[in-house]
N, C-alpha and C positions, 0 to 999 in steps of 0.2 A: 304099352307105349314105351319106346325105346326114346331115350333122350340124352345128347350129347354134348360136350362144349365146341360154341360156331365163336372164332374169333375172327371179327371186320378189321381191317386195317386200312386207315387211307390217311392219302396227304391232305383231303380237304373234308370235306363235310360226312362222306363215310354215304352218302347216298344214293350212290351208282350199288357200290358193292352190296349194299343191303338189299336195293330191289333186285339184283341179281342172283343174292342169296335165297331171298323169297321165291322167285322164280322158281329155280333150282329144288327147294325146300317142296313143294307144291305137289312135285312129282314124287312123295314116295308118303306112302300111309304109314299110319303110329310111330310117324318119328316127329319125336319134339326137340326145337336146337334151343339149347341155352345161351342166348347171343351175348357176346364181350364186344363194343362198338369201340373202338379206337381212332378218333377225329383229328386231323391236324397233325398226325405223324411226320415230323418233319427231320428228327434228329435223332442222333445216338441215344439221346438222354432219354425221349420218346420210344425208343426202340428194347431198352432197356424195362422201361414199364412193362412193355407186352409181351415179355421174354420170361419175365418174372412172373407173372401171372399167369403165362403160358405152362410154367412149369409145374403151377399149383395146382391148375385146370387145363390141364393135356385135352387137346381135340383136334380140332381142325380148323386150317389158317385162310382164309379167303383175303386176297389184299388188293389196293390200288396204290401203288404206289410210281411214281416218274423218276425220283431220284434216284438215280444207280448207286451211290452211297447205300443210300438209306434202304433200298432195297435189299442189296448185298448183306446188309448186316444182318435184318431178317431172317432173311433168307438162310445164312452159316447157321443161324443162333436156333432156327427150328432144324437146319439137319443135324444137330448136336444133338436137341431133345428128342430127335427121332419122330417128329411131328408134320402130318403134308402139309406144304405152303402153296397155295395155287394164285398165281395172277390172273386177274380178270379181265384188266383191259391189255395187257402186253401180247399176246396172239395176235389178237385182232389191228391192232396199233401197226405190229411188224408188216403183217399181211400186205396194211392200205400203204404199209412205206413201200414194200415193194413192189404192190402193183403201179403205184404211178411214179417211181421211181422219183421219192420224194423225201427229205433229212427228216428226220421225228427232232423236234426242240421241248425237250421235257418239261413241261412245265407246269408244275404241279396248281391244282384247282382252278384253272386255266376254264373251266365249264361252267365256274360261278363268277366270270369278273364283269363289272356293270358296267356293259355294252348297252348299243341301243338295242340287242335282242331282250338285255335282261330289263328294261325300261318300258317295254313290249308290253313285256308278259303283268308287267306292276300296272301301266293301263289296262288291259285289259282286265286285270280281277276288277278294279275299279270300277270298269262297265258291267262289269258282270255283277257284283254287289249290290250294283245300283239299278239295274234293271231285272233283280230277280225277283218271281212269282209275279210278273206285268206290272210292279212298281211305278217305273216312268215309261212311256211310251210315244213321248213325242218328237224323241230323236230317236228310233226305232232304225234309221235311214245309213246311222251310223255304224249299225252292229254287223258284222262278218256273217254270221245265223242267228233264226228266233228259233228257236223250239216250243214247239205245241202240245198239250197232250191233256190229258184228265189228271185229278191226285193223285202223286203216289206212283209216277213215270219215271221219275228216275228225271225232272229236266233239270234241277237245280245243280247233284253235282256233277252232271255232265257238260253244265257251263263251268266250273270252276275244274276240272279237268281239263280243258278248250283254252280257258285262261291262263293255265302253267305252259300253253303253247303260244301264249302269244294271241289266241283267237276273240276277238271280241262276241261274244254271244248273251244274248238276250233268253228267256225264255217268258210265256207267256201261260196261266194256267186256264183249263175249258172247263167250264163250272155251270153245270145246267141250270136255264134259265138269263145267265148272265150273255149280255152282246160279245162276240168278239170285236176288239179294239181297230176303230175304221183304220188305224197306222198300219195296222199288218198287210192290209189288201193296199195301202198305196206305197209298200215299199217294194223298190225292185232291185236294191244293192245287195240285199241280204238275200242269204240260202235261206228258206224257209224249210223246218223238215218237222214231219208230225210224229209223236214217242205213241208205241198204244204197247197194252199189254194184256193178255191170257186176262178174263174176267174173274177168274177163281183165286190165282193169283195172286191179283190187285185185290181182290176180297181180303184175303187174309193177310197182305201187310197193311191193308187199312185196319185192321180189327188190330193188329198191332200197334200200331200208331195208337188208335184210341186207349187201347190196355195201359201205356205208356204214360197215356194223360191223364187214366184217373176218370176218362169219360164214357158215357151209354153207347152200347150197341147197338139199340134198337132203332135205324134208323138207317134213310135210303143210298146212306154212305157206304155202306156195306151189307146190301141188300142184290144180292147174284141179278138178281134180273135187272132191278135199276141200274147196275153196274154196267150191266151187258150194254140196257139201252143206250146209256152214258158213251160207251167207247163206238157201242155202232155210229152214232150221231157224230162224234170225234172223228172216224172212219169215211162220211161220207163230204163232211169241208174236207178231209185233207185229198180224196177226189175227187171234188167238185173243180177243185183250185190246182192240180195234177201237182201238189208237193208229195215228195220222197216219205216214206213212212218205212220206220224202224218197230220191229217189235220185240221189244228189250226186256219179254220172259226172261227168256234164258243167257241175256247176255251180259257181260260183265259191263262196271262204266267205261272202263278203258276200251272194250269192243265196241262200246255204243260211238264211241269218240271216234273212233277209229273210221269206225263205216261213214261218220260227217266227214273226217279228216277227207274219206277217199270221192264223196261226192264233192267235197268243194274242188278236189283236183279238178274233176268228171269235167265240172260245171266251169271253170278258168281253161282248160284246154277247147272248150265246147266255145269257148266265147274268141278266144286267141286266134 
């Protein structure tokens, strides 16, 4: 395992460059980064911290920064120590200024300031809090998507993924024996989308889960054929009712997000 020093540099919260680091980071095996997060860069004085530390622990510089001061400084201070400095959003920033031939106005954490998008997204975890595992279900009418599925689908944090977009989403869990909630069949504002998953799978993060809890196995919760019957039955309401079905084996939550994100287009272009 090969492991390096990754130094984040940003004017605001350090969030962008880190999932971007991550990204990046994903694509190469036994390498492990040593991460230096540096939040709030805003000044020489700031600048001067991560110069110093940079010097002690030489690696590589990942930055977001707006201010061309505060950049520049950087910027001289690692070609001194002989260290790469790569900006993350200035490409792409340049690019959109010049395809629509538009001024860039620097403005640093400008992606965190409490608009009504950011007031959105604080309702929505709210809905989603509150309507997780079919908690409440009698404003159902309200919610953007429900999501459907058996234990262990992945619906809970694919609503609070949904939520950091603003999405209001419900999810509702299929527990054999139990009714499905008369609200789901009489709502028709919401996308409804059903989660199912590989039955072998789902066996063994449920045997995890119970390992976790300190609880018996022995039982129809993780039991392959009950399982199976479980998700076929799951399988056959979410055809009965022609809702969309995701099977989120092998998908990550952001892919699972992702594929909602593109049927709700689907389904607003479909209505428009």
């Amino acid at each position: 395992m090969k492991s390096f020093h990754l130094h984040l540099v940003s004017d605001s919260t350090g969030e962008t460059v880190s999932m971007v680091a991550r990204a990046c980071l994903v694509q190469f095996e036994e390498i492990e980064a040593v991460e230096h997060l540096w939040s709030m860069v805003r000044g020489e004085v700031q600048v001067r911290d991560v110069l110093e530390s940079l010097a002690e622990n030489p690696g590589f510089v990942l930055y977001t920064l707006v201010d061309e001061t505060v950049r520049l400084s950087l910027e001289n201070g690692c070609r001194q120590l002989q260290i790469p400095c790569i900006p993350v959003l200035e490409p792409v920033v340049a690019a959109l200024g010049a395809y629509l031939d538009a001024e860039v106005h620097a403005r640093p954490g400008s992606q965190h300031v409490m608009d009504s998008e950011y007031f959105d997204r604080i309702e929505a975890m709210h809905f989603v809090l509150s309507h997780d595992d079919g908690q409440q279900t009698r404003d159902l009418e309200e919610a953007d998507v429900i999501l459907l599925g058996v234990s262990r689908t992945s619906k809970t944090p694919t609503c609070i993924y949904l939520a950091n977009r603003g999405i209001k989403a419900a999810n509702v869990p299929l527990v054999p024996g139990c009714p499905v909630p008369e609200e789901i069949f009489g709502s028709s504002r919401p996308l409804i989308v059903g989660l199912t998953k590989d039955p072998k799978r789902l066996v063994e993060i449920r045997r995890q889960r119970l390992r976790l809890l300190d609880q018996a196995e022995d039982t129809d919760y993780v039991d392959v054929d009950m399982v199976t019957k479980e998700i076929n039955e799951a399988r056959k309401l979410f055809s009965k009712h022609d809702w969309p079905v995701i099977n989120v084996s092998r998908k990550s939550i952001e892919e699972t997000a992702a594929t909602i994100l593109n049927l709700m287009a689907k389904r607003q272009e479909g209505s428009s």
